[in-house]
LOMIRO-898077 format. One line per 8 residues: for each residue z, x, y of N, C-alpha, C. Coordinates in pm, 1 decimal, decimal comma. Atoms other than C-alpha are relative to their C-alpha. Last residue first. Layout:
N
Z/X/Y/Z/X/Y/Z/X/Y | ... $
***
This chain:
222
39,6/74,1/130,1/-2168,2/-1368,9/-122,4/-107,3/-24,3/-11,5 | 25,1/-110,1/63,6/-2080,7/-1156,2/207,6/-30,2/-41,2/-133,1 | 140,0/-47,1/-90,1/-2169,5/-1444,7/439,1/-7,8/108,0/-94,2 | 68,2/91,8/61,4/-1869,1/-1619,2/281,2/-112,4/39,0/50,3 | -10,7/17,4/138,7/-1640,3/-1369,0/351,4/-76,6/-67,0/-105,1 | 44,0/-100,2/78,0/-1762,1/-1278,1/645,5/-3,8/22,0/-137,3 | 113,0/-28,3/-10,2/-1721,0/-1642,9/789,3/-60,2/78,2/-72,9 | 105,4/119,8/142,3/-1383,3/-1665,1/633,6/-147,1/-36,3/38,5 $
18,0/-12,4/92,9/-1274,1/-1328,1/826,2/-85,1/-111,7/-100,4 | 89,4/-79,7/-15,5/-1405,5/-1460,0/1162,6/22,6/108,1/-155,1 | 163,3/93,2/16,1/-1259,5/-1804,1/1151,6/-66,0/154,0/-52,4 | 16,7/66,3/118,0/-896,3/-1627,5/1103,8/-69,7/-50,8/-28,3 | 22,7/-107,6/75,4/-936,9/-1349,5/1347,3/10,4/-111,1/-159,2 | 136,9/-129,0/3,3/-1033,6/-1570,4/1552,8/4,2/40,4/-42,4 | 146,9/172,0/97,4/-811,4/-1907,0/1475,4/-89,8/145,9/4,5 | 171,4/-5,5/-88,7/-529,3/-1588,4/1530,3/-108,7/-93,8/-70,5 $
-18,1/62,9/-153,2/-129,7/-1686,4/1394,7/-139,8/8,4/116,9 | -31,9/115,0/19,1/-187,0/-1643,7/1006,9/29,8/-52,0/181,1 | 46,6/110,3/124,0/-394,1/-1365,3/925,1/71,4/-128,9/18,2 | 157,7/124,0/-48,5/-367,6/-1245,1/1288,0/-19,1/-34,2/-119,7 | 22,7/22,1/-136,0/7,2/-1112,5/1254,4/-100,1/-80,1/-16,6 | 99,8/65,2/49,9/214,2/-1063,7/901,2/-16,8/-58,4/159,5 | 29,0/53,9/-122,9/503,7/-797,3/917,0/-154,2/-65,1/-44,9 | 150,2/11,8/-13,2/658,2/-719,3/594,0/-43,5/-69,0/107,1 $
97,4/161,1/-123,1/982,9/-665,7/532,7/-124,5/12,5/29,4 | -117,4/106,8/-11,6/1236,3/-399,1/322,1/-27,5/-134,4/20,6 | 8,5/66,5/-129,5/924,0/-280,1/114,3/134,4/-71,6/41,8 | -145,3/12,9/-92,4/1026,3/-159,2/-196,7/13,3/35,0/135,1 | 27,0/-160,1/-16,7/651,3/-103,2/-384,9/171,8/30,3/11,6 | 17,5/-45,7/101,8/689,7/-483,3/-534,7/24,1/143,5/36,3 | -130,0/3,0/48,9/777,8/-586,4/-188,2/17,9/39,5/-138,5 | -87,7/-85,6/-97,9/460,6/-453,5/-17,9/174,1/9,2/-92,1 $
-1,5/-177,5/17,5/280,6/-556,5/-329,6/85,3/53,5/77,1 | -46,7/34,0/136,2/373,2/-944,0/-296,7/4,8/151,9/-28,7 | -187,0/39,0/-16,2/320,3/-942,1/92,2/73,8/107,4/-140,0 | -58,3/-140,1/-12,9/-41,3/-780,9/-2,4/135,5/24,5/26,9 | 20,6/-110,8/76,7/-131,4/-1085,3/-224,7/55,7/189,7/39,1 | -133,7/-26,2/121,3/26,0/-1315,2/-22,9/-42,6/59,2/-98,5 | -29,3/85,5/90,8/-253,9/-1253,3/280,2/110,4/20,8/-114,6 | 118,8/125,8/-1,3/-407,3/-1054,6/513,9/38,3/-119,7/-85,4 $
-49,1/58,7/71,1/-184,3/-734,6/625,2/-79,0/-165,5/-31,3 | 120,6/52,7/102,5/-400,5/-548,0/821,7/69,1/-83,1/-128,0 | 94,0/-102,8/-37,7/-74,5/-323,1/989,9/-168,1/-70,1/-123,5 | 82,3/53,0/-113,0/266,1/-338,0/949,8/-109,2/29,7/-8,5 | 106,0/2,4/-18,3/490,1/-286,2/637,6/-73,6/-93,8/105,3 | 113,8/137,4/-40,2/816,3/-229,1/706,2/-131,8/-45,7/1,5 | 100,9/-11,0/-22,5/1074,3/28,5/552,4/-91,1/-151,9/3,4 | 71,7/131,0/27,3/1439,6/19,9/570,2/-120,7/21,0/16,1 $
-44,5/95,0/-75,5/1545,7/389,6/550,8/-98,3/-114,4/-25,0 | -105,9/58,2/71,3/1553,9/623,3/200,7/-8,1/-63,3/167,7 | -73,4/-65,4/-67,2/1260,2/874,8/280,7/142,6/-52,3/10,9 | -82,6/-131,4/73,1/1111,0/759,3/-25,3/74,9/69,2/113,0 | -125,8/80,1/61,6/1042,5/396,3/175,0/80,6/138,1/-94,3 | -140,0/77,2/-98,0/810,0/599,5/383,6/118,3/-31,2/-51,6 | -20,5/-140,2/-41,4/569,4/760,2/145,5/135,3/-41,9/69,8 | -113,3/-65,7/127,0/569,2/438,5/-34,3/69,8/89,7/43,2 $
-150,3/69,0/38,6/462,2/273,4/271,5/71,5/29,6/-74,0 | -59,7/33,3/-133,8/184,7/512,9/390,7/161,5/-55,8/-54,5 | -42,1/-134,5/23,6/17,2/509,2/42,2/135,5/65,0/101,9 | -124,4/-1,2/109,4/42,3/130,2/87,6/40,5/131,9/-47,2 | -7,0/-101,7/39,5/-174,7/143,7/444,6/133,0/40,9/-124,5 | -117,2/-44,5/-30,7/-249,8/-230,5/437,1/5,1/129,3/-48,6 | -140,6/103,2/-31,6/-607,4/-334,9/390,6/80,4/70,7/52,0 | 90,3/91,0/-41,4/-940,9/-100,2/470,8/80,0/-143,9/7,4 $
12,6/62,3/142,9/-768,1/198,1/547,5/-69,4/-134,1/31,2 | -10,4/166,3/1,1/-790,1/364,0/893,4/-30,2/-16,0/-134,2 | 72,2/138,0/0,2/-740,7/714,8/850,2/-8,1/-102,8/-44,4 | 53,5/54,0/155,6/-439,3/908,4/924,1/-167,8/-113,5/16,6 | -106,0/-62,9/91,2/-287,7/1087,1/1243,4/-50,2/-15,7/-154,7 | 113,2/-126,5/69,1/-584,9/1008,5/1450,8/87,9/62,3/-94,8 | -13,6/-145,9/-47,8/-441,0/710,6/1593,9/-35,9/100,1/-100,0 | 42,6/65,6/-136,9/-499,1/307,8/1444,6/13,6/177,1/122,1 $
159,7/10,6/34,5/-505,1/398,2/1063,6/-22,4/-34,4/173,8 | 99,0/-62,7/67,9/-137,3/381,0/1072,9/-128,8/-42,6/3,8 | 82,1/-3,0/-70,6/34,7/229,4/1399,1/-92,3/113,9/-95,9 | 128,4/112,7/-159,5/186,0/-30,1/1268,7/-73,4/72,0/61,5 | 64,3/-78,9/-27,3/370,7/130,9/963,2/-118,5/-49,5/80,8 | 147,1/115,3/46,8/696,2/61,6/996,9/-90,8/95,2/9,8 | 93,4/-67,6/-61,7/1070,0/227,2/1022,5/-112,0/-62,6/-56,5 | 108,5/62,4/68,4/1355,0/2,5/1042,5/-92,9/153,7/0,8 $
-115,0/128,6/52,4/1725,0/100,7/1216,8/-119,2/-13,5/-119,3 | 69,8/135,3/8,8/1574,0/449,5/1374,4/48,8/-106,9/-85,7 | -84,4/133,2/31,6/1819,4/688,5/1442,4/-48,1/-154,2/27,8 | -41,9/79,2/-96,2/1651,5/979,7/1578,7/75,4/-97,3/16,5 | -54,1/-102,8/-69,7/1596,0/1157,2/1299,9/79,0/-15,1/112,1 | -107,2/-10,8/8,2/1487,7/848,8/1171,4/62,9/90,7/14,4 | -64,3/191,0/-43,9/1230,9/814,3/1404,7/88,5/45,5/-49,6 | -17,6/1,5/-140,0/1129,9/1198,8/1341,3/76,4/-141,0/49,7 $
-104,5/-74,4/52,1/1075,4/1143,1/968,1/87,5/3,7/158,7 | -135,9/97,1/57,9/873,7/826,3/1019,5/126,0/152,1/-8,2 | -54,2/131,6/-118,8/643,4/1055,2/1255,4/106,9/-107,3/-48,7 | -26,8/-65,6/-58,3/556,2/1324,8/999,9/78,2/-92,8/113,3 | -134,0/-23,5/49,2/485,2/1068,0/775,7/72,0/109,8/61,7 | 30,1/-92,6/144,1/211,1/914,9/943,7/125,6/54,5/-46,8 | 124,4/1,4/50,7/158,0/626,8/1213,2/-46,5/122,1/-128,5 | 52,4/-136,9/49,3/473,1/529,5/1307,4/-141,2/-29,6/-51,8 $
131,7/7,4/72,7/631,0/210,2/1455,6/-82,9/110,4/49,7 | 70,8/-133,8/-35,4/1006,0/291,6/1507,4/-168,5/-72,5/-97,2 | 72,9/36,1/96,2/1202,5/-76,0/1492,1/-128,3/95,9/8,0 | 139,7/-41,7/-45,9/1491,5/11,9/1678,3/-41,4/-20,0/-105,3 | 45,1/-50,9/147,4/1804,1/-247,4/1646,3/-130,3/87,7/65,2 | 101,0/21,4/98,7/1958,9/-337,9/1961,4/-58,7/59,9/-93,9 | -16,9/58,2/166,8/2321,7/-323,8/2131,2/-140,4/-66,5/-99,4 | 34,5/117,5/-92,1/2178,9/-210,8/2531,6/-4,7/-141,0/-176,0 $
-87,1/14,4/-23,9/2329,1/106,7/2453,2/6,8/-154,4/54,5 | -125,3/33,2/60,6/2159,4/160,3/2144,1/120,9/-86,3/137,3 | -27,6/92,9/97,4/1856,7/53,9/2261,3/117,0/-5,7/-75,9 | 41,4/123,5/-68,4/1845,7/304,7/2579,6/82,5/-103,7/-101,0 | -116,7/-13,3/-38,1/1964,7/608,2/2321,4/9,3/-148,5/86,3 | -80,8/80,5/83,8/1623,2/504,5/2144,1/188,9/-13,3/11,4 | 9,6/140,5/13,9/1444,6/528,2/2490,8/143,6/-40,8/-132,7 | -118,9/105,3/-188,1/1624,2/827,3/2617,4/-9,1/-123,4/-89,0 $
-188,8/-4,5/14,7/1570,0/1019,9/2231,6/27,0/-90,1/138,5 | -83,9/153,8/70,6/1187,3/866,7/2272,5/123,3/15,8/-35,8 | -58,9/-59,9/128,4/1135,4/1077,3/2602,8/82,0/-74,7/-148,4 | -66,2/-8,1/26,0/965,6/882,5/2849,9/-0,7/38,9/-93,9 | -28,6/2,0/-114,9/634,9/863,6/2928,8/128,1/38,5/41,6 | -75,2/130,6/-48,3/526,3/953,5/2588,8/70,6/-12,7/115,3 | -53,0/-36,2/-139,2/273,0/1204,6/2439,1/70,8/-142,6/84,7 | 63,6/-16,9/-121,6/220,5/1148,7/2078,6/78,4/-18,1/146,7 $
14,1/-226,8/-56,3/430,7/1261,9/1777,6/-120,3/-42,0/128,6 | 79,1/-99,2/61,6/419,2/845,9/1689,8/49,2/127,2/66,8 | -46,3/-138,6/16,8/737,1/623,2/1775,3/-83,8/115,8/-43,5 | 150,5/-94,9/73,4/554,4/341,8/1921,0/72,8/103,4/-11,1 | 115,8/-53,6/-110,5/852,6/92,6/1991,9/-83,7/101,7/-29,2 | 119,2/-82,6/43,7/965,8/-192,9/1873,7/-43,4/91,3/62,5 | 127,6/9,5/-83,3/1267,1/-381,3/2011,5/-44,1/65,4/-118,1 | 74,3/-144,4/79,9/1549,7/-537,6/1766,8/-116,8/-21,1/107,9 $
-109,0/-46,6/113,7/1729,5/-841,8/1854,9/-14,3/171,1/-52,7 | 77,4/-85,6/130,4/1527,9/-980,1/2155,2/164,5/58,9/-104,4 | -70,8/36,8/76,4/1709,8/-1246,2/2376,3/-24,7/84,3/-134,2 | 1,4/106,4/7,6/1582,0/-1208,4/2693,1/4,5/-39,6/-124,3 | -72,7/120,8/-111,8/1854,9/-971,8/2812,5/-130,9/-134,4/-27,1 | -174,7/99,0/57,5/1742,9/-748,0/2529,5/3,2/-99,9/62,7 | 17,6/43,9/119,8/1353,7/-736,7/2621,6/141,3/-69,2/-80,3 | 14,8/84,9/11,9/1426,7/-656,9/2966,2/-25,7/-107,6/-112,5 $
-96,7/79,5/-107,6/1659,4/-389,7/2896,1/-55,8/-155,1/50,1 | -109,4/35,5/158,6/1379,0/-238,0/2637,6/116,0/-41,7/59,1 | -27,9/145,5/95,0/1160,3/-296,0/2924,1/117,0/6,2/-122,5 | -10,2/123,1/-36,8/1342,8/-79,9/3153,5/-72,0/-91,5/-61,5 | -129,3/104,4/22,6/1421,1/182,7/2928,8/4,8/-137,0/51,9 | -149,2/7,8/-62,9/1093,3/237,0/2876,1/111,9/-64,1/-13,2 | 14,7/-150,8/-15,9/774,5/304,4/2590,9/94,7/0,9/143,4 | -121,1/-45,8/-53,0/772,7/-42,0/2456,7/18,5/146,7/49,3 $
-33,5/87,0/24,5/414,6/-3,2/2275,0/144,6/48,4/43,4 | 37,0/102,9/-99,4/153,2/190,2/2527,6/97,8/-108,2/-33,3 | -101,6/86,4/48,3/115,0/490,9/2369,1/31,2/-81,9/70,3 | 63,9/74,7/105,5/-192,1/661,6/2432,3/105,4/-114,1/-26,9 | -72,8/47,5/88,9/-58,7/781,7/2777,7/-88,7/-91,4/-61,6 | 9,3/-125,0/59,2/-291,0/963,7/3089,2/122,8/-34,5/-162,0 | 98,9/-120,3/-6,5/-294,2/652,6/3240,8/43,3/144,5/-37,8 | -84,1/-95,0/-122,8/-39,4/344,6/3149,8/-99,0/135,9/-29,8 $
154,6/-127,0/-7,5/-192,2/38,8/2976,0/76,5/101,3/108,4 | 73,6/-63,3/-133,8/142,6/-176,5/2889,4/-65,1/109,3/-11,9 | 125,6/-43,2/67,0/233,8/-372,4/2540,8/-31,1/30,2/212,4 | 57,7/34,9/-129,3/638,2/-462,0/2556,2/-146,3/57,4/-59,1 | 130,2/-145,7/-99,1/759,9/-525,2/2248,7/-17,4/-36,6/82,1 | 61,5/1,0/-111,2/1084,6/-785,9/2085,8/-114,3/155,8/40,7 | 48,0/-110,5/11,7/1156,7/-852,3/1689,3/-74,5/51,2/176,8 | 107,9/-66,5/-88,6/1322,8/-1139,7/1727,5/5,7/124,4/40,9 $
2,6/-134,1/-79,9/1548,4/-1307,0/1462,6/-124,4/43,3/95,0 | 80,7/-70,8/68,4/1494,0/-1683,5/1445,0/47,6/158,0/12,3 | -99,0/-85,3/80,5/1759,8/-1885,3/1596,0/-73,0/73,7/-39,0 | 12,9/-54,7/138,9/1468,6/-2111,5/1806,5/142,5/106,1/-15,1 | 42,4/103,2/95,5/1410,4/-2277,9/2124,4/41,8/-3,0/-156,4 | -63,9/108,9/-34,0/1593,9/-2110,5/2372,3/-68,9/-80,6/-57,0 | -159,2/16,6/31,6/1486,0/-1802,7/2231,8/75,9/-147,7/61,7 | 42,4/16,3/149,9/1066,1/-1849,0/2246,6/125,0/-41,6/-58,4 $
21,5/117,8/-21,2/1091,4/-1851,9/2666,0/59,1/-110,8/-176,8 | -133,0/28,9/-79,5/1303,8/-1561,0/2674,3/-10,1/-148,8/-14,8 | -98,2/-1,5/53,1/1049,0/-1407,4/2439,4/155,1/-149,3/47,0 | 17,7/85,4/86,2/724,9/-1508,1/2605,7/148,6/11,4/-64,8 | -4,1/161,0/-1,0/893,6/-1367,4/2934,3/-30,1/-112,1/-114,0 | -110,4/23,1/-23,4/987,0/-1016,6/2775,5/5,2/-161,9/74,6 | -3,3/12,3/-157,1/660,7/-951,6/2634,9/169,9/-104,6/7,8 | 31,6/-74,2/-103,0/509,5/-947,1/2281,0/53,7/-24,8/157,6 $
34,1/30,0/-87,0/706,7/-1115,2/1988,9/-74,7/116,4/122,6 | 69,8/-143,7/-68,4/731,2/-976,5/1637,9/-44,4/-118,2/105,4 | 132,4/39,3/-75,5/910,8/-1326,3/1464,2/-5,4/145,0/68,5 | 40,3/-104,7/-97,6/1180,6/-1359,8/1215,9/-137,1/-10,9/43,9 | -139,1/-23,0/-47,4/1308,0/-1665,2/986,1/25,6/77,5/112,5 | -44,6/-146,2/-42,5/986,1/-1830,5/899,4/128,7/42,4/93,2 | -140,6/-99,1/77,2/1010,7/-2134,8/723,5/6,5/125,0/45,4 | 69,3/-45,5/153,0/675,4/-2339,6/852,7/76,3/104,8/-106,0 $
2,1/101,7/110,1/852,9/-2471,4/1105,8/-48,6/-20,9/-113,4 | -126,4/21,6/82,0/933,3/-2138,8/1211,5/12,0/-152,1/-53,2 | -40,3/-87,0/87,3/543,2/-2086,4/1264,9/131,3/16,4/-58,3 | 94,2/24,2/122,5/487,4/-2419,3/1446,0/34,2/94,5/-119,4 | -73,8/118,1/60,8/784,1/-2305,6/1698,3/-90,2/-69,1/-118,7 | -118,0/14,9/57,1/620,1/-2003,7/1745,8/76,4/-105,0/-53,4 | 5,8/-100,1/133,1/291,2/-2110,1/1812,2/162,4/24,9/-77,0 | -7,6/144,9/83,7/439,2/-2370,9/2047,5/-49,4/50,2/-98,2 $
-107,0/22,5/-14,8/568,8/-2048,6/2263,5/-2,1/-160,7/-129,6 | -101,1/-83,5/122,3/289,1/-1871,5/2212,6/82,3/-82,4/-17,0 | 38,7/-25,1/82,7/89,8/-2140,5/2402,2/105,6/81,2/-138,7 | -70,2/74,3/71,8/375,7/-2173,9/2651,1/-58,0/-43,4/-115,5 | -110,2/27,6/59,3/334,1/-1820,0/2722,3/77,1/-110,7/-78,2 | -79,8/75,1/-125,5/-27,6/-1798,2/2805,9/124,7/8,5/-85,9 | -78,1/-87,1/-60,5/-284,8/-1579,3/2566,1/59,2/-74,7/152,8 | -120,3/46,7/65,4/-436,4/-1859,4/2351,6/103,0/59,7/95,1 $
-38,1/136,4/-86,9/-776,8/-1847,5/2481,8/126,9/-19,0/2,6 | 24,5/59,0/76,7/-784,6/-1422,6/2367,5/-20,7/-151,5/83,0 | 117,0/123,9/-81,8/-917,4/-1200,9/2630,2/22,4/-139,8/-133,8 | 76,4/-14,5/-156,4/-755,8/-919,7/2368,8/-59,3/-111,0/65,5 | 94,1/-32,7/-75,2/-568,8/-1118,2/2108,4/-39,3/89,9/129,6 | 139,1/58,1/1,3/-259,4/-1271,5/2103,3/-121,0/145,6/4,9 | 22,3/-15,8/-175,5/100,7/-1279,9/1972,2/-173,2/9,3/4,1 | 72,5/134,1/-81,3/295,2/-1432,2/1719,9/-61,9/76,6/136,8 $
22,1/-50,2/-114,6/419,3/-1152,5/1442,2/-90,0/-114,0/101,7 | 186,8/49,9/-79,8/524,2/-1337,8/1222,9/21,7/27,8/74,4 | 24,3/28,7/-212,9/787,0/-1134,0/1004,1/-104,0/-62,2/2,5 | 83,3/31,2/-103,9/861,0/-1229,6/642,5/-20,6/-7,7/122,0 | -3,4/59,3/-57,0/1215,8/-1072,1/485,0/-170,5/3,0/47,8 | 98,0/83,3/86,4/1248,9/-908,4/142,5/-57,9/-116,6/101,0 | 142,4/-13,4/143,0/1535,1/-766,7/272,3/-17,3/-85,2/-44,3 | -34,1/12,7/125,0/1722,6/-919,2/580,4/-106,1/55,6/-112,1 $
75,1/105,5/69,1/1645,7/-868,4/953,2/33,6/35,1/-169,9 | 69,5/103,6/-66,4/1905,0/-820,5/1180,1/-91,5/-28,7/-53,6 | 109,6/-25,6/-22,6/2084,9/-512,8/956,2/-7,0/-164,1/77,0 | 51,3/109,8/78,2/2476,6/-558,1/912,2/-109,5/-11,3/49,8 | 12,7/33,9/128,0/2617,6/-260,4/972,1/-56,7/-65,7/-90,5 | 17,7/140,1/38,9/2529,5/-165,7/1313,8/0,2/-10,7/-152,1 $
***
């Protein structure tokens, strides 16, 4: 693919919900989304092959498609078959996501990312240390992010965005994405200052919970 699906210097919203959130229904997301590209956003990190399908017949946006399933004796849980990454294309995704860490995976991620090629989509390898971005693109990852730093035992949790993480990344010479505690246009502004391709931006701007529950703390911590 020559011509990348999401553009440098590009804003993702990621639109999705919560554990037990109120919000978690499809046509919820679905008016989320459309709020959020009326607010200029060009790309969107969707969860689930029906919110998607629902999200594309509304919108041009690029879409960043995941699946998110609990599967036993597996940590990894983001897109991790061929058959969602088949359901994800066919409902209009552009690029899936899928947990590319060094952990144990149901499938083998050469099937999956062979899957995405043959099913014409972008992979969007979300890593959790640098051992793991190398591997993606080894593989022939399109993006590589860092969504699942500070969240597996590979690195520890930082307290914003893992920017040590991102540099490390972007020196390996593929598109790099920052995922991951992103809170505001102050860390956008760094990501792309570092040479960030895109920047993924989730519950700072699409969760009332995670967005009541920082400006509480914030103002409780004064």
């Amino acid at each position: 693919m020559a011509n990348l699906a999401v553009e440098p210097r590009t804003v993702i919203i990621s639109v999705q919900t919560v554990p037990r959130s109120n919000l978690a229904s499809v046509e919820i997301l679905h008016r989320i989304a459309l709020d959020v590209v009326a607010g200029g956003a060009t790309a969107l990190r969707l969860a689930g092959a029906d919110v998607i399908a629902e999200v594309r017949k509304s919108v041009k946006a690029t879409i960043l498609g995941i699946s998110k399933i609990e599967r036993p004796g597996f940590k990894a849980r983001i897109t991790q078959s061929c058959e969602e990454i088949c359901k994800l294309a066919a409902a209009g995704a552009q690029i899936v996501g899928i947990d590319s860490t060094l952990r144990a995976h149901p499938e083998p991620l050469m099937e999956l990312y062979k899957c995405a090629r043959e099913n014409q989509v972008e992979v969007l390898a979300d890593i959790d240390n640098l051992p793991s971005a190398r591997a993606a693109i080894d593989l022939g990852a399109d993006y590589v992010a860092t969504t699942m730093a500070g969240y597996t035992d590979a690195r520890p949790v930082t307290a914003g965005p893992d920017f040590e993480l991102l540099a490390d990344v972007i020196n390996l010479g593929k598109p790099t994405v920052l995922e991951g505690r992103v809170r505001g246009s102050g860390d956008v502004t760094r990501a792309f200052e570092i040479g960030a391709h895109a920047v993924v931006v989730g519950r700072a701007v699409t969760s009332p919970r995670d967005i009541t529950e920082v400006l509480l703390r914030d103002l409780n911590s004064r």
